[in-house]
N, C-alpha and C positions, 0 to 999 in steps of 0.2 A: 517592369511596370506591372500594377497589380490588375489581375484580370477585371472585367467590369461584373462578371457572374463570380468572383469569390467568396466566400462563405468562412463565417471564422466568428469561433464562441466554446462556452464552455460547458463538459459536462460531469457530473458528478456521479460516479459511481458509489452504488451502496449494497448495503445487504447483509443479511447476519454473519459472524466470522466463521470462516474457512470455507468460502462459495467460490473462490477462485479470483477476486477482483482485483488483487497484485500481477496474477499471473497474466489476468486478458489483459491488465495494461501494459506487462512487460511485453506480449503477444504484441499488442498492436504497434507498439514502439518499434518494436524490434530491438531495443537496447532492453539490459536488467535495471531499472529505476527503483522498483520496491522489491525490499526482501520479501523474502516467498519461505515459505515452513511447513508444515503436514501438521502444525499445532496451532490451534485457536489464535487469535489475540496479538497475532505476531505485529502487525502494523497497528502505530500507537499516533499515527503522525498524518495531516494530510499532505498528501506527494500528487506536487501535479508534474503532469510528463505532457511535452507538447508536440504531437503531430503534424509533420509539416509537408504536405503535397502540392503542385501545382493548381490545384482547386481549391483547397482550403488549409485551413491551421485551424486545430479543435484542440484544445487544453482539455486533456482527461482526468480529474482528482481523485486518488485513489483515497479511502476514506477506511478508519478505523472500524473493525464491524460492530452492525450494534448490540448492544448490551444493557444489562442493567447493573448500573455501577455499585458497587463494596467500599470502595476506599476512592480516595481523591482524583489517583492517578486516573481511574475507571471514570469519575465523574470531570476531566479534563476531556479524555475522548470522546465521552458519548458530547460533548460541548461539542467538539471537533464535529463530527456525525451531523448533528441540529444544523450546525452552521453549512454544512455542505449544499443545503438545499439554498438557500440565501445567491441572487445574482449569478445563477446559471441558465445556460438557457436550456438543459434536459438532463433527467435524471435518470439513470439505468438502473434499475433494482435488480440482481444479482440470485439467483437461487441454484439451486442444485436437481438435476430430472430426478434422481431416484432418491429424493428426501421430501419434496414440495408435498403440501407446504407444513412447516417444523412450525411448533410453537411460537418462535423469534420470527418465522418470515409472514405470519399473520401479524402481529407487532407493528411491525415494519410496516407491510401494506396499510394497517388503520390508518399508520401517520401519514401517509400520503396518500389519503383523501382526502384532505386537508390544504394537499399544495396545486398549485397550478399550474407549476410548471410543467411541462411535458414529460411525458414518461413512458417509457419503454421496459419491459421486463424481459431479461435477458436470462433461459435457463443453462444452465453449463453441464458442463459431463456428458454432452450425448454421445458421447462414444460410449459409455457406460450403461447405454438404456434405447438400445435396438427397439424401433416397432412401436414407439412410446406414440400416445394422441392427444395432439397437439389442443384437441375442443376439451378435453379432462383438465388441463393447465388453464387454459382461457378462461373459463368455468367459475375457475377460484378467485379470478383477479377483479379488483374494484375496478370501479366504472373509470378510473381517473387513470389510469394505465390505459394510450394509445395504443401502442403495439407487443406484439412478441414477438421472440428470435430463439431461436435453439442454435446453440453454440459449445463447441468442443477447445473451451482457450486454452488447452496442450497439445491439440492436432491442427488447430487453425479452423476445423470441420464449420462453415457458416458463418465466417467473420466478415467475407464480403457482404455477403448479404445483413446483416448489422450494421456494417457501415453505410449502406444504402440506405438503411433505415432511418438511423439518426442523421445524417445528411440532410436529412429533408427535416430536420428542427434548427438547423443550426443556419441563423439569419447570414443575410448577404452583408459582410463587412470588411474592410481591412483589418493585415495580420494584426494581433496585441503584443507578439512579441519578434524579435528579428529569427531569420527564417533559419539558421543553423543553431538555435537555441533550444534543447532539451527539458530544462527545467529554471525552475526560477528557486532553487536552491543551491545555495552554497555547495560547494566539492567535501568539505567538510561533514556536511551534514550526512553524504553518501556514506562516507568514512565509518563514522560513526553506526552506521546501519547494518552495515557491513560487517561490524564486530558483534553485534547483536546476533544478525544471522548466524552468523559460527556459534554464537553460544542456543539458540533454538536447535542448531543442528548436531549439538555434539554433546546437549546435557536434557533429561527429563524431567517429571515432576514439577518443584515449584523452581527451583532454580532460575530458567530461563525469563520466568516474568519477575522475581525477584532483584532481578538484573536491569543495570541502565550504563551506560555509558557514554562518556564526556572528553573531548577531543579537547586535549589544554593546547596541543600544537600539531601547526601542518605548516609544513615547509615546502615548497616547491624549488627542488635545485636542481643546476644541470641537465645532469643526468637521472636524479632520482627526485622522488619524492618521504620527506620522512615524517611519517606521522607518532603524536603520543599521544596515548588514550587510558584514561581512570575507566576501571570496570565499578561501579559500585554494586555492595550487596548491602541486606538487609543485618544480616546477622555475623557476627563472629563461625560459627558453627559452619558457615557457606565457606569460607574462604579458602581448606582444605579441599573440598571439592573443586571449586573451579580452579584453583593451583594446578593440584594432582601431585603426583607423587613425582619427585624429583624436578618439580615444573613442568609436568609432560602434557597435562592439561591446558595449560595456559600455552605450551609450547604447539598446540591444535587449535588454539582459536586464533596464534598470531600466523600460523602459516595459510590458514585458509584466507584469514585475511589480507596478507599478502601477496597473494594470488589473484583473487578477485579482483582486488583496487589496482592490480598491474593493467589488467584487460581492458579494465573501463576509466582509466587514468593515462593509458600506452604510455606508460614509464616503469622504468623499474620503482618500486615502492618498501620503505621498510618502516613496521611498525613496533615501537615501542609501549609494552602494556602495564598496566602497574593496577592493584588492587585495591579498595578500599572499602571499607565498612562503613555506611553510612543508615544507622539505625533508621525503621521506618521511612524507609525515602520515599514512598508510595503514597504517603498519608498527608505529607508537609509540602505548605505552598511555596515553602523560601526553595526547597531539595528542586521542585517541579520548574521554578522559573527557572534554575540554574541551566536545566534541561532543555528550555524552551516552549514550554508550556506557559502560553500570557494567562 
């Protein structure tokens, strides 16, 4: 029976990229939902991950960061981004203690003087920024941001306190979704992320955003699971690199992902990868639907 003081809504995190907001959502889940990278732009997709406690279920979206889009694929995302704020009931804005505030995170704040929804600004890294004042941060923010929180989403450092925060925006309602329910995507779609990851973490340069990948099959058997995935590039010229020499390249991105999808699938998992040159896939709407981008 659902309690009569339950609380249960959604909220959309944001903020320029690479401020931490895959990580505080894997942080507060406790599960890994969004890949995570030390490189810009890594999340292209919004990922909700659902928190479920005895007092509430709060649907967390983690949101592509913003940007000012170059090509298509750029102008899909920041769509992605715009629509975040739409039918939530609070929005966390996302910065960094020892950067605030960066060119992009004045951006950010204009656009949300605008909204009405509720909003809190969450700085991250305070483990990184001993002694920091708290009235310097405050200072900077629009009138339309309710609260702050200083928060360390790789130590946990101030997350209780966060959640006390945003608790108190998040209305009295029954759960949206059932109570052992993580996300409202496909197992597939993780798959897929998953190879992305390995290729952020194993290639530099333009490579890894050049990169996309497309799950033709996932099988669920037995005892295993076997996945096949299209890597697509841009270019001929790319496809020596993410090979590598005798497959040893490609032979790094299928064991990591191996690994990973075992833990958060508790199956044994094997992935089969295969290459493909897909000129300009970044720029074309037909390449992006394929992808899942509407």
């Amino acid at each position: 029976m659902i309690r009569p003081d339950f609380r249960s809504g959604f909220v959309a995190i944001i903020g320029k990229p690479n401020t931490g907001k895959s990580t505080l959502m894997n942080r507060i889940l406790g599960e890994k939902l969004s890949i995570t990278s030390p490189k810009p732009q890594t999340t292209r997709y919004a990922i909700k991950g659902i928190l479920n406690r005895e007092d509430c279920q709060i649907v967390f979206i983690d949101t592509p960061g913003y940007l000012r889009p170059r090509y298509e694929l750029q102008e899909r995302m920041q769509r992605i981004w715009t629509d975040a704020f739409k039918d939530v009931d609070l929005v966390l804005f996302m910065s960094e203690v020892q950067r605030f505030p960066t060119e992009y995170d004045l951006e950010v704040l204009q656009q949300l003087k605008d909204v009405r929804t509720p909003q809190i600004a969450v700085f991250n890294k305070l483990d990184l920024a001993p002694g920091l004042s708290r009235a310097d941060f405050e200072a900077q923010l629009p009138a339309s941001v309710n609260e702050t929180v200083f928060i360390s989403a790789h130590t946990g450092e101030g997350l209780e306190q966060m959640m006390d925060a945003l608790l108190r925006y998040i209305p009295f309602h029954e759960p949206y979704y059932e109570e052992d329910q993580l996300s409202d995507l496909p197992l597939r779609f993780f798959a897929q992320e998953v190879i992305r990851e390995a290729i952020f973490h194993n290639f530099s340069q333009e490579i890894p955003y050049a990169t996309a990948v497309l799950i033709e099959s996932f099988k669920e058997e037995r005892e295993q699971t076997v996945i096949d995935a299209v890597i697509w590039l841009e270019r001929q010229s790319q496809k020596p690199i993410i090979i590598g020499r005798n497959g040893e390249n490609l032979a790094k991105i299928r064991r990591y992902a191996e690994a990973q999808l075992s833990v958060f699938l508790e199956t044994r998992v094997l992935v089969h990868l295969w290459v493909k040159v897909k000129p300009g896939w970044r720029k074309k709407n037909t390449a992006l639907k394929e992808l899942g981008f509407d």
